[in-house]
N, C-alpha and C positions, 0 to 999 in steps of 0.2 A: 834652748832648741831641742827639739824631741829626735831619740833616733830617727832611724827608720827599718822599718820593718817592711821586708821585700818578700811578698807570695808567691808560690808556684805551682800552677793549678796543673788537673790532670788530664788524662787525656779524653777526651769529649766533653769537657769543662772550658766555661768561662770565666770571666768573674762572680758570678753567684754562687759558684761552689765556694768562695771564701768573704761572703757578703756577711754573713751571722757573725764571722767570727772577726773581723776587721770594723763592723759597728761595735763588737765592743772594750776595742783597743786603741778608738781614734784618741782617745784621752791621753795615752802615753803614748804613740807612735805616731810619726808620716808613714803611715797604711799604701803601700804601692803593691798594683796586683800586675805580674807581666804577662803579655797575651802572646801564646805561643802560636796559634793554629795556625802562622802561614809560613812556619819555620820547617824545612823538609828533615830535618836530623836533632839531636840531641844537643849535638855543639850547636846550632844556628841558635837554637830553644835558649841556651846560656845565655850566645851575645847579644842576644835579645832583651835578655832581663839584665845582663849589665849594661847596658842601655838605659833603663830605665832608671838607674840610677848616677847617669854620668854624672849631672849635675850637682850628686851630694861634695860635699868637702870632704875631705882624707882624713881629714879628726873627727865626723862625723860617725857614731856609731851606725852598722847595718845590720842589721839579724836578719836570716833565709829564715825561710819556711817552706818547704817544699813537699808537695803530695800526692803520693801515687807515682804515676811520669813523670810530675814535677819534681818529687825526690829526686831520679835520675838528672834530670837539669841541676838540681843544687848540690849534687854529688861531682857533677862535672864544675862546678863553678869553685866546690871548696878544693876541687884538683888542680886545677886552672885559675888562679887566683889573680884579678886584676887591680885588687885595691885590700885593704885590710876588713877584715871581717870579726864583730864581736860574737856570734855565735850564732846557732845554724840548729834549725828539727826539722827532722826527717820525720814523716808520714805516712801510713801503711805505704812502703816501699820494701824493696832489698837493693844489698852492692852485689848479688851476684849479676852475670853478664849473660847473656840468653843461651839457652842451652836447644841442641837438636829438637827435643820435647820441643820446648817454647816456643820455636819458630813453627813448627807443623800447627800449633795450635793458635796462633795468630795468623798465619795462613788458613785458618778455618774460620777464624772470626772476621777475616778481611772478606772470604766468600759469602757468609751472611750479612755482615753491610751489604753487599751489592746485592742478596739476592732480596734480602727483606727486609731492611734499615729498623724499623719501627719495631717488627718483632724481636728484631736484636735486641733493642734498648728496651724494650719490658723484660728480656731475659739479666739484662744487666742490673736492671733494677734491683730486681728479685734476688739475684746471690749476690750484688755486692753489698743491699744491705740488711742489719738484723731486723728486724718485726717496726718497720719505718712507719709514722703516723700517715693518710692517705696525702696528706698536704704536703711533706717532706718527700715520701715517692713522686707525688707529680712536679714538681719543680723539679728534681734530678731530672727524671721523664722528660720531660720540657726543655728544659738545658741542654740535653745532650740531641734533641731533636733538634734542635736550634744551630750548633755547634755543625752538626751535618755529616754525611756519611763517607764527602770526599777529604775533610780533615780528619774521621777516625783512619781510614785508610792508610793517609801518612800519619800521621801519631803510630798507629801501629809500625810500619815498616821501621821507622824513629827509631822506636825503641826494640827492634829486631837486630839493630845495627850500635847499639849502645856500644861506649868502650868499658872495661875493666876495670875500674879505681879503686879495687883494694886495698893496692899496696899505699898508693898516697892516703887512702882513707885514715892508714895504721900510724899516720905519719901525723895524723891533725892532733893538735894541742886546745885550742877555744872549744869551748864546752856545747857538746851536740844532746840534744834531747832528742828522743826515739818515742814515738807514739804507736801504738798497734790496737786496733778493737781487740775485744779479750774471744769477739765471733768472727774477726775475719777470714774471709775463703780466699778471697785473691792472692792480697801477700798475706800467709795466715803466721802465726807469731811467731812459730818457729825463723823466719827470714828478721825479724827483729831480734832475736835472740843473738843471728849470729853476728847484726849490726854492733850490737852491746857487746860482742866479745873481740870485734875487730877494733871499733874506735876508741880509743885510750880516755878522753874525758867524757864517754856518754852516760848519758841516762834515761832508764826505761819506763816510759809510763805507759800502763796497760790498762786502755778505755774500757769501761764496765757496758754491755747493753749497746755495743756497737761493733759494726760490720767493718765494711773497709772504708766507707764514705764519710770518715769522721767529722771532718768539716763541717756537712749539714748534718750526720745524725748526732752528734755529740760537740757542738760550735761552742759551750762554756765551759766544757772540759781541756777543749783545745788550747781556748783564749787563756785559759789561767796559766796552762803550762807556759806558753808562749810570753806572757805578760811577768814571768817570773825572769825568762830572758832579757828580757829589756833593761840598759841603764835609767837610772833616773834624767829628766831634760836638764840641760844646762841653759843658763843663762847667754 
């Protein structure tokens, strides 16, 4: 029986932000991607994707994967533990918890949604990723046009309202892998840095020739890190 392997996408994301990278993991994984967008907060985001795997067995291995906001979801999930967990990557994310700054600037970004949805998401495009081929910008583009501008709204307030899981972060022992583009602006590496010095079994890997949208612009960099996590299936 093959683990499973649980994704957590981000925010103006569906499942096509972890479509690359989950075709090339069906081989050793049950691939489950959980669908956040009608969750109002970060904890709903969680019981959502432990939902999605009520059904595995408690001997069953699970590995998170969480990216961006979905980080924050699988941050809250390894705080808040409802089953055992063999190990867990985080993705351009941070554990810190929103600061004055942040909130004034998500309150800027929720007034662009409303005032001009589309231009927003070319603007997104553009700095979250590095020098993206025109077919990988327009699927992002596409995706998050799709996703819609009253679930970026709550995705942002979500994670305006995140809790603090440092202290339990410092507390986890199963082996977490930290991913960062070596050009991301949003969480730029420094915020993995400090991942890497808070959690006691991580490890950092630093994407070469990518922004923050790892998933799509770097999806066999990701898969291998990811694919190194996983046990072998049993019988």
């Amino acid at each position: 029986m093959k683990p499973v392997l649980l994704l957590l996408a981000g925010m103006l994301n569906d499942e096509r932000m972890w479509a690359p990278v989950g075709d090339a993991l069906h081989d050793v994984a049950d691939v489950r991607v959980a669908d956040p967008r009608s969750a109002p907060s970060i904890a709903a985001m969680a019981h959502a994707a432990w939902q999605c795997i009520a059904d595995v067995d408690a001997q069953r291995p699970v590995v998170l994967a969480g990216f961006s906001m979905g980080g924050y979801v699988a941050m809250e999930m390894l705080a808040n533990p409802r089953r055992g967990l063999h190990a867990a990557a985080l993705l351009s994310t941070s554990a810190r918890p929103e600061t004055a700054e942040g909130r004034v600037a998500r309150e800027k970004a929720i007034g662009a949604m409303r005032a001009d949805f589309p231009k927003m998401v070319d603007g997104l495009v553009q700095w979250g990723m590095h020098q993206p081929g025109p077919a990988v910008a327009e699927q992002l583009r596409q995706m998050c046009l799709d996703v819609g501008a009253e679930t970026g709204i709550r995705q942002n307030r979500a994670i305006m309202d995140r809790a603090d899981h440092r202290a339990a972060l410092a507390q986890l022992r199963l082996p977490v892998h930290l991913l960062c583009g070596q050009k991301d602006r949003i969480t730029p590496p420094a915020l993995t840095e400090e991942l890497l010095a808070l959690v006691p079994a991580s490890t950092a890997h630093w994407i070469a020739d990518a922004g923050h949208m790892l998933p799509l612009e770097q999806p066999g960099a990701v898969a291998q890190v990811l694919r190194s996590l996983l046990p072998p299936a049993r019988s």
